[in-house]
C-alpha positions as CSV (number, residue, x, y, z in Angstrom):
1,X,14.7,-206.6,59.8
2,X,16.6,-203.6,58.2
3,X,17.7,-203.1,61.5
4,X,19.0,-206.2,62.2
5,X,21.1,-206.3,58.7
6,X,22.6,-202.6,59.6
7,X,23.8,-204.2,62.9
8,X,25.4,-207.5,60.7
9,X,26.7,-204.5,58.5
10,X,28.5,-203.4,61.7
11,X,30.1,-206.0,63.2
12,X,31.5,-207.0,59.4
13,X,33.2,-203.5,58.9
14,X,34.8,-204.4,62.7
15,X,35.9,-207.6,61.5
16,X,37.7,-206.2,58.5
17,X,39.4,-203.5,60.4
18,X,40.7,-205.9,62.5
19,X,42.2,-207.8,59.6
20,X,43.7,-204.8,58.1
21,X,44.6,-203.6,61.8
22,X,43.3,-200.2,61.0
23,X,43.8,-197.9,63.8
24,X,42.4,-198.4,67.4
25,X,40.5,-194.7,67.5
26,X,38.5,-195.7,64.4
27,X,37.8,-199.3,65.9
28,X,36.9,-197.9,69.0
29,X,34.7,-195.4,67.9
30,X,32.3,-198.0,65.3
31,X,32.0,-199.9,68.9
32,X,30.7,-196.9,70.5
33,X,28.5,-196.7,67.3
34,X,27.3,-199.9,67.8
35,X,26.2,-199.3,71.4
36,X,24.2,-196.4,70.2
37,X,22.4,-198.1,67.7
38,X,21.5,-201.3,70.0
39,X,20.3,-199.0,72.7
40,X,18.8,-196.8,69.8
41,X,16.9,-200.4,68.3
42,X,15.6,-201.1,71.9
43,X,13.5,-198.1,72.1
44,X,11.9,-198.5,68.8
């Protein structure tokens, strides 16, 4: 469950840095983030 709320945590920070149209680089880079922790979740 932790887990799942980290992931929420996530996709909330992307949202706001789309709002504030923060730089692509740092957008880019929480996605890759994101992959890693999805494909990190699936093996525990």
């Amino acid at each position: 469950m932790k887990f799942l709320s980290y992931l929420i945590d996530v996709k909330r920070i992307l949202i706001i840095k789309k709002k504030f149209n923060i730089n692509e680089l740092t957008v880019k880079g929480l996605n890759k983030f994101g992959e890693f922790i999805q494909v990190y979740g699936a093996v525990l």
